[in-house]
N, C-alpha and C positions, 0 to 999 in steps of 0.2 A: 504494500500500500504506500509507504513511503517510497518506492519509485517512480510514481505516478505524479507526486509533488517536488521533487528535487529532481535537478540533471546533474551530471557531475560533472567534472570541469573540461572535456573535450565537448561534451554537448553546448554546456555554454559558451565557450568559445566560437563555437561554429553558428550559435546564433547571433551574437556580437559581432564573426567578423573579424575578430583579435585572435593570436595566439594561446593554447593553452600557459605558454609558459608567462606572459603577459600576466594573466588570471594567480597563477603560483607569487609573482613578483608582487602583486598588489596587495594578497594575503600575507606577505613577509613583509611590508610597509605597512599595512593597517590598511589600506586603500581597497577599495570595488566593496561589493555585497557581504552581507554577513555568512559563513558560511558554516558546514556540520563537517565534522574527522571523525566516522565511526567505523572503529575497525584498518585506519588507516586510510582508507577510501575520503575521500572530499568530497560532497556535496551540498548544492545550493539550493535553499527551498523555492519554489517559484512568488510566492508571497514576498522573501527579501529581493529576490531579482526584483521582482515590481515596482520593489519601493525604490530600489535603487536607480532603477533606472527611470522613475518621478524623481528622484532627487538630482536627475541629471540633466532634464527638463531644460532649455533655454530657452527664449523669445527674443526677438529682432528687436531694435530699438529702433524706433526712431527717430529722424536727423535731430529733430527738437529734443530730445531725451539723451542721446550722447555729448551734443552741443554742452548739454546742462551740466554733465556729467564731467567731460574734462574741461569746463572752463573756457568757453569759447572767446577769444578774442579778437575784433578784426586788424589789428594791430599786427598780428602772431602770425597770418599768414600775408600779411604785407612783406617783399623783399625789402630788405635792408641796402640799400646803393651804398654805402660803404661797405658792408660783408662781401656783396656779391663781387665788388673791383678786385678783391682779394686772391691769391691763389688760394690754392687748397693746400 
């Protein structure tokens, strides 16, 4: 019953896309989903996969909301005619 809720880590791999060894690296940094070692075997419930990969969720900004974000100035992409005379 518990196979039917967890894949182990070549399965996950192959739905992400990555590497299983990627998956092994991320559990020895703390990093990716939470995972189960029973019996030596590694598996990952489908319920953490979920969450994990809602926690990995991004959205587009837009122009207005990145502008905000780093502090747009029009100054900052104005050429500077002193820098630019300059070599490199």
């Amino acid at each position: 019953m518990l196979q039917r809720h967890c894949l182990n880590q070549k399965e996950l791999a192959r739905r992400w896309g990555i590497s299983h060894r990627t998956l092994e690296r991320w559990r020895y940094t703390g990093q990716g989903p939470a995972f189960l070692k029973l019996g030596g075997r590694v598996l990952y419930r489908l319920a953490d996969i979920e969450a994990f990969e809602q926690s990995q969720l991004q959205r587009a900004l837009k122009i207005s909301e990145a502008v905000a974000r780093v502090g747009y100035s029009p100054r900052r992409l104005t050429a500077d005619p002193a820098r630019a005379a300059r070599p490199c």
